[in-house]
Structure formats: structure tokens, C-alpha cells
N, C-alpha and C positions, 0 to 999 in steps of 0.2 A: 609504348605508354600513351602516347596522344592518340592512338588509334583506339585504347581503351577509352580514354574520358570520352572520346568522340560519341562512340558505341552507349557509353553509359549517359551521355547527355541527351543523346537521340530518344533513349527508350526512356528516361525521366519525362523530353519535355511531351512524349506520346502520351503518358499516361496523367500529365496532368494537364495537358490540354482536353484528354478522352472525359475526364471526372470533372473539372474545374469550369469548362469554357465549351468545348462542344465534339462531340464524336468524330465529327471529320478530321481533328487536329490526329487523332489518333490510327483513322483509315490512313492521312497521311505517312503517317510514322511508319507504319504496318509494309505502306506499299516500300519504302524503301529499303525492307529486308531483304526483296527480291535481289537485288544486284550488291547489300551491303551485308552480308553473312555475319553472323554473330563468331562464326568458327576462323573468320578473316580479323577481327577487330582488336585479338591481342595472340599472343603465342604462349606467354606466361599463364595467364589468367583470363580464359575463355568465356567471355559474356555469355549468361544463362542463355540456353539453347533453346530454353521453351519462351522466351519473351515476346517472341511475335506471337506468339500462339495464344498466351495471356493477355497481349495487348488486344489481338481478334475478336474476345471475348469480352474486355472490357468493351469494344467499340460497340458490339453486340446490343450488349445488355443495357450500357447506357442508351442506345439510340433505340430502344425497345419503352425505356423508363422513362425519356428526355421529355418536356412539355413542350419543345422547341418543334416539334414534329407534330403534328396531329395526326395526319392519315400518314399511320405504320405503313412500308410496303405497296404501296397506293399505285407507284409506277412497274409496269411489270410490260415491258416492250416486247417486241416480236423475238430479239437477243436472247431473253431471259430463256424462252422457250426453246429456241434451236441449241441453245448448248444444255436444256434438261431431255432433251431429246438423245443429243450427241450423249450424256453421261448413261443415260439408258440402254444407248447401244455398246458403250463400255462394258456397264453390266452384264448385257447379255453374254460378250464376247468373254466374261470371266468367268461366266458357269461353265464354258469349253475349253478353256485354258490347258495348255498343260502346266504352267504355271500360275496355279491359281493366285497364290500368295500375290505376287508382283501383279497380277493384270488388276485384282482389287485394290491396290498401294495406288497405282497409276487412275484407276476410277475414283477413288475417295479426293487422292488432290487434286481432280478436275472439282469433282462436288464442292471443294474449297473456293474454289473461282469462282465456283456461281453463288454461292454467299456474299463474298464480296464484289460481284457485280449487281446484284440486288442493292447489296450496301451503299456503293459506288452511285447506283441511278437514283437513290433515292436522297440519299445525302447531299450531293453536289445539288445546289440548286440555285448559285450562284457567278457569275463571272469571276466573284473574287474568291472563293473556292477553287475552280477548275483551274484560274491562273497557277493558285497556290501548288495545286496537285503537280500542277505543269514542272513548276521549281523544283518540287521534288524529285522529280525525275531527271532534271536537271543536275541534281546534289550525287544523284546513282550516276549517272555518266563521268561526273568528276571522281566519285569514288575509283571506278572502274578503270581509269587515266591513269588514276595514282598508284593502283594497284600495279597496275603495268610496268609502271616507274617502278615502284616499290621490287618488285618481283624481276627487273631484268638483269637477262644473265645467268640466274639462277634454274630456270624450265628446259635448258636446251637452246638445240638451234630456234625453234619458233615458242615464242611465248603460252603459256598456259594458266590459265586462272586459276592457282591451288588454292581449295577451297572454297570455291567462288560458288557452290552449289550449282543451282540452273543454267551457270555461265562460267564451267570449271574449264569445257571445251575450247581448244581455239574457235573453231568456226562458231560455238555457242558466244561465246563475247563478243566477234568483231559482228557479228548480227546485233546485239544486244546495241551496239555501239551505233548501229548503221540506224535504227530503229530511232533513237534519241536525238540523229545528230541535226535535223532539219530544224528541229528547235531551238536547238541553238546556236545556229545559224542564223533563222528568224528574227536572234537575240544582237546578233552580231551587227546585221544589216538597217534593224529598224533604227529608224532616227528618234532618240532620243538622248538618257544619259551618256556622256562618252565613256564614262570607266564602265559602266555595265557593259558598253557595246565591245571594248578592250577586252575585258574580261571574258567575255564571251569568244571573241575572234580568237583567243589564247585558248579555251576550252576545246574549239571546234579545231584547231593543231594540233593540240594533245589527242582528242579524238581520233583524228586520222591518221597522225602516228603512231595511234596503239594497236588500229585495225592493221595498218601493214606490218608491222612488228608479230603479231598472229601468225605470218606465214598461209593466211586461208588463200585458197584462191577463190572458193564463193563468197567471200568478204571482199575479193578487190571486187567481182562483179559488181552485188552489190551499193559497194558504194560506187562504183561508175553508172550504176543504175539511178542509183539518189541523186548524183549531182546532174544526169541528163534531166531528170525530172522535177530538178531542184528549177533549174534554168527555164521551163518549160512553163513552170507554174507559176514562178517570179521573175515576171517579163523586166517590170517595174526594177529589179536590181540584177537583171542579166549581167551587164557587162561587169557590174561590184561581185555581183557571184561567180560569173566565171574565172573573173582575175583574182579571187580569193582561192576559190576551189585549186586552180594552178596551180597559185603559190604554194598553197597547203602543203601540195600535196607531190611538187619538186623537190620542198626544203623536207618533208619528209621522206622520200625518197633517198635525198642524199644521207640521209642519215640509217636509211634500212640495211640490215647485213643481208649480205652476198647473195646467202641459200632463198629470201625473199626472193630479192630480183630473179632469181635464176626460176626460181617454184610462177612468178606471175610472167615472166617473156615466154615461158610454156604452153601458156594458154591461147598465144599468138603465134607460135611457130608453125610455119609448114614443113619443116623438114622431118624428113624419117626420124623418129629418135627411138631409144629402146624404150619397153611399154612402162607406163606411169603405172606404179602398183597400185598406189591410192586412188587415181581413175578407175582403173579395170574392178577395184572393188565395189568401188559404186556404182558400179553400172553392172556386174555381178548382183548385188544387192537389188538394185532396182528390179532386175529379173524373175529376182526369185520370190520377189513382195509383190508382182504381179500373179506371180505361179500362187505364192501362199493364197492371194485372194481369189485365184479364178476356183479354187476346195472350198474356199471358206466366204464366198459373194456378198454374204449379205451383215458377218460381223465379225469376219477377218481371224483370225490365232488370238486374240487379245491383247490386251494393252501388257507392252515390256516382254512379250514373247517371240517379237521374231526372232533375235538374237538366236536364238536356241537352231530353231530352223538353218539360219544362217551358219552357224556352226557346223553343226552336222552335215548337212547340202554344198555348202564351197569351201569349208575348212579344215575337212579330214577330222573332226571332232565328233568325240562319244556323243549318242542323241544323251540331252541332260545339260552339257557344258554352253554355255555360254561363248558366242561370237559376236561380230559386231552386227552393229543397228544399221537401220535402211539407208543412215545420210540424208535424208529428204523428207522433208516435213507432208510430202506428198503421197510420197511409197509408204512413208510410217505409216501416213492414216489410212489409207487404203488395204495393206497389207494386215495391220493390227487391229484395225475397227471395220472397214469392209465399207459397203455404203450406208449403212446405220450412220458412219462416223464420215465419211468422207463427204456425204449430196448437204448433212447440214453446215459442215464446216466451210465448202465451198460458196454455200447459202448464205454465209454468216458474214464471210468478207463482201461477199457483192452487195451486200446489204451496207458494208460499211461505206462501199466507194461510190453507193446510189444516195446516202445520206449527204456527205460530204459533197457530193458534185453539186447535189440541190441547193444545202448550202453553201457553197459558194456562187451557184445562179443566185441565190436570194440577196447573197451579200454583195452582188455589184448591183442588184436593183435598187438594193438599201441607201447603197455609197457608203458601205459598210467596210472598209480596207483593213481595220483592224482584225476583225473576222474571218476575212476570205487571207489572211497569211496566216494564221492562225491554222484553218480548216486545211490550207493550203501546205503547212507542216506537216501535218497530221498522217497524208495522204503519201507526202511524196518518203516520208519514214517507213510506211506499212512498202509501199513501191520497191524500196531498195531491201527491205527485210525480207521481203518474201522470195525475193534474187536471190538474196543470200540460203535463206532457208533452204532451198530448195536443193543445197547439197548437205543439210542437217539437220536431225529429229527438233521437231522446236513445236509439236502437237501441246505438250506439256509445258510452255510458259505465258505464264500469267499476262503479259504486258499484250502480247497479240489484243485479248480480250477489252483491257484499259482501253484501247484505241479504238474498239469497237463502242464502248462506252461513251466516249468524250465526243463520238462523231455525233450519238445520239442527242448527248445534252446538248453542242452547239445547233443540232436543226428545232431541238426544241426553245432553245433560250431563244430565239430569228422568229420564233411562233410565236412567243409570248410580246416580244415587242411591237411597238406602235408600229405599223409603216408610213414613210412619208404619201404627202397627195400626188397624185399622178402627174400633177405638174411637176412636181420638184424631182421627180424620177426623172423625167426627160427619156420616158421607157423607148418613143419613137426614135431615139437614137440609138439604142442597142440592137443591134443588128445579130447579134448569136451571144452565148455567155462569153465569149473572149474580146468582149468589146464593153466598153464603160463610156456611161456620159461623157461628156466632154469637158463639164463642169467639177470631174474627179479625176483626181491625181492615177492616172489610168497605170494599172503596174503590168498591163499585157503592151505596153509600148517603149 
């Protein structure tokens, strides 16, 4: 029942923040379907299923009508185009399909992405906006904890997100998870209130005990990925982050069943053991997503169609039946979109991590610290997510793209501010971007 009213306060306060006060209260709302399912928020009496869908539209048409806006559409980055690009080579890949139905299901909700990343760029045009968005995602990883909680015991030996849409999969969640968690971290470490920072340090526990509750093994990567890059990036709370991350993640530990431990000591074994079936699958898989695209080079089988392939090619299954997916957000897009999909999506991230590097050079020239942890979040989440991705289809969630987004708006918001005068820089003292004035609280020392 409190997961109802939850659901039903959320989509209320969307829609009259969307009508009353301003469209982004309602892009906010929208993004937290992603991880907060309408089909999750009661058993009894299932929250209308089209509400995000109406709320989309509300946010639409308000910020089309709003006087708040003058120049509609005005920002349209180099992003906008690599993913109308990417949706193109979708397309193309669905007029060859042999599953046509599904390769256009999978085309149409990227098309959705790019709606609301137009929306996303042009709405956000404030620090205290992009904070807000940040919470929100914030609100989706607590969901996600709770879920975990909510749901244990009940999915088997390893947890599974029933329901959970984009992130029903184990490895689909504890990616989801690994993606969110540098943020609130960020939250935990900065000095400021102490119940936020408690609250926080408690959120990034639950976090990490729900990734190892998953049972994923590309989820412990990972997140060993995250916190090597957490540490990397956050000099300034090294020793607080490493003795946190530890702790985390012993008292989580002691608390993981069995079949965990035994699924991640696996990954570190040298000894002969008999063959990992879920291994040899993926690496089966990978083979034959390289096979599908060296036929299909230039726009792969289509979106939602290897399976098929898969089936039939290593699974002893009639061509028509459905097998499993690449495992690899890599093989996916190479396999299903070909380099239509694969040279811009590659394009898209390096794009992300050229934005974000700038600013953060910008932001120690600044003595901008709140920014460069901020940008420094950002970065070391996509870091651990795409470790994890890389042993599961994740072409098709939205949030990749949000990151791509917010990297944009902080190198834009570093543009629009004043900089200081070259004396107060003290630029002759910065000897490469991992070195700060001396007159700032330096967080690479």
C-alpha cells in the first residue's frame, strides 16, 4: 500500500509541477519511471501503465506553450545528431530484419531517448535544475535497494528485479546500480550536512549490498571498477573512500549467500574447474555477434534480433524461436546495428569522457571543486557501468544517454561563467590537470 501512495504522489506531484510551476518538474518525474516501474509500485492495484507516457506529453506540450522558454529547441549539440544517426541505422537494420515487429519496438524507444534528450538539453539550464535531476536519481537507486530488500528470498539463489522493466535482469540492476553509486558517494564524502552525509553513507551500503546479492559477476567487476576510479579521481577523499568502500563492502560480504561468493572467487581461480556454462555462453554469443555482423557489416540483423540467430546457431532451436541475447552491450550493437550503430555510439561516449575531462581541466583552473566532483561522479559511474555492461545488453537504456547529457550541460554552464583574472588562477602553478593551486583545497593530494 505505501508503495501505491508512493507511485501516486510521484505522478501527481509530475504533473502538477509539469502544468502549475515548470516542465522540468515533470522531465524530472518522467526520468524516475526508468528504475521505478508503475508494474512494481503496488500488486493489488497497478498504477496506470500509460502515466509516464502522459506525463512525456504533458512535459512536451507545456514546454512547447511555456513563455518561460523563448528559443524552443535552440540547443541541439553534436549528441543530438550521433544518436539521430544511431536511430537511422536502426531503421535501416529493421527493413532487413527478420523480425521486423521487434527491430521497430527497439527503434521507436531509442526515438524516445532522443525526445527527451532534446528535452533534457534544453530545459536543464540551471545548476539548480541539474542538482535536482541529480536527486532524482538519487530517489531511483533507493528505490532499487528497497526493491532488493523488498524482493529477498523470494527470485532464487541470486536476486532478480521482478518487474523492474529495463532492470528486471540481475546484471541489468547491479549495472543500474554501479551507474548511480559515485553519486552518492559524492554525497556521503562531501562536507557538509551530517544527516545527508549518514544518509547517504547508508544508501551507498544498501547499494553495494544489492549489487552483490545479484550474484552478477560483471557487476563485482564493475563496481571494482568504480571504486579503482572512484579513488583515482578523488584524491582529496582517498583514504575516507578507500576505508569506506572496504568497509562497505566486507560488512557486505558477510552478509552475501554462499552461491555469491563461490560465483565471484570464480573469477579469480586458477585452478582447473569444470566449464562455467554461463561463461561459455557468452563467449559463444560473442562469436557469433561477430559472425552475424561480419554478413551484415554495415547494419547488423536488427535491433532485438540476434536472439533468433543465437537460438538456432548454438541452441539446437527451430530458426523462428527465440535464444538468448549477446550479454554485451558491445556485441549487441555490433551484432544488431552493425557500424551504423556501433562507430556513433562509440563516438557518443568519447565524446562524453572529452567533455567531462575539459571540464574538469576547467574546473581546477576555476578553483571550481564543487564541479570537478560533481563531473568527477559522473565519469567514474559511466567507468564502472560500462565494465559491467560489457557482459550485458544495456544498447537500450536510457540513463547511458542522461550522462551524456549532464556532461554537456556542466561544460556548458563552465562557459557561461565569469572566469577569474589570471592572477587569482595562479595558472603558473598548475603544472598538468592533476595538480591545483596551492591556494585550493587540492583533492588529487
Amino acid at each position: 500500500m505505501l508503495s501505491l501512495l508512493f507511485g501516486l504522489a510521484l505522478s501527481i506531484a509530475g504533473f502538477i509541477g509539469t502544468f502549475w510551476f515548470d516542465p522540468f518538474w515533470g522531465l524530472v518525474v518522467f526520468s524516475t519511471f526508468t528504475h521505478i516501474t508503475p508494474q512494481q509500485l503496488s500488486e493489488e492495484i497497478i498504477v496506470p501503465l500509460r502515466i509516464p507516457f502522459l506525463l512525456s506529453i504533458s512535459v512536451l506540450i507545456t514546454y512547447i506553450t511555456s513563455s518561460k522558454y523563448s528559443n524552443k529547441f535552440s540547443y541541439r549539440p553534436l549528441e543530438l545528431y550521433l544518436m539521430l544517426f544511431m536511430a537511422a541505422g536502426m531503421a535501416i537494420g529493421s527493413l532487413y530484419a527478420f523480425d521486423k515487429t521487434a527491430a521497430w519496438e527497439g527503434t521507436s524507444a531509442f526515438f524516445k531517448y532522443i525526445i527527451f534528450f532534446l528535452l533534457f538539453v534544453n530545459i536543464i539550464d540551471s545548476d539548480y535544475k541539474l542538482t535536482w535531476f541529480k536527486n532524482a536519481l538519487m530517489l531511483s537507486s533507493a528505490w532499487l535497494v528497497y526493491k532488493c530488500w523488498d524482493l529477498r528470498g523470494t527470485t532464487g539463489d541470486r536476486f532478480e528485479n521482478w518487474g523492474g522493466g529495463v532492470v528486471q535482469d540481475a546484471n541489468q540492476f547491479a549495472a543500474a546500480l554501479i551507474l548511480m553509486l559515485p553519486l552518492v558517494l559524492n554525497k556521503a564524502l562531501k562536507k557538509g550536512n551530517n544527516w545527508i552525509r549518514i544518509g547517504a553513507s547508508l544508501g551507498a551500503f544498501g547499494m553495494i549490498m544489492s549489487i552483490m546479492l545479484t550474484g552478477s559477476r560483471g557487476g563485482f567487476l564493475g563496481l571494482v571498477g568504480c571504486a579503482i576510479a572512484f579513488i583515482i579521481f578523488f584524491k582529496e577523499y582517498r583514504k575516507k573512500a578507500l576505508y569506506l568502500f572496504l568497509a562497505l563492502m566486507l560488512v557486505a560480504l558477510s552478509y552475501s549467500p554462499e552461491y555469491y561468493v563461490e560465483r565471484i572467487t570464480g573469477v579469480f581461480s586458477s585452478e582447473k574447474v569444470e566449464e562455467d556454462e554461463s561463461s561459455q555462453q557468452r563467449l559463444d554469443a560473442w562469436n557469433l555477434a561477430i559472425e552475424v555482423w561480419l554478413k551484415n557489416p554495415i547494419f547488423g540483423c536488427g535491433m532485438r534480433n540476434f536472439a533468433y540467430y543465437m537460438g538456432y546457431h548454438k541452441e539446437d532451436l527451430d530458426w523462428g524461436e527465440l535464444g538468448h541475447v549477446a550479454h554485451s552491450l558491445w556485441f549487441e550493437t555490433l551484432g544488431e546495428g552493425g557500424l551504423l550503430l556501433f562507430l556513433p555510439l562509440v563516438f557518443l561516449l568519447a565524446l562524453f569522457f572529452t567533455r567531462s575531462f575539459n571540464v574538469r581541466k576547467k574546473s581546477i583552473i576555476n578553483e571550481d571543486i564543487i564541479t570537478y566532483h560533481e563531473i568527477a561522479a559522473l565519469e567514474v559511474g559511466m567507468i564502472g557501468f560500462l565494465i559491467a555492461a560489457s557482459f550485458v545488453n544495456r544498447l537500450v537504456y536510457e540513463p547511458i544517454y542522461w550522462w551524456s547529457a549532464m556532461a554537456l550541460i556542466h561544460q556548458r554552464f563552465l562557459g557561461q561563467n565569469k572566469e577569474k583574472p589570471a592572477e587569482e588562477k595562479n595558472e603558473a602553478q598548475i603544472e598538468n590537470i592533476f595538480e591545483l593551486p596551492k591556494s585550493m583545497n587540492n583533492p588529487f593530494t
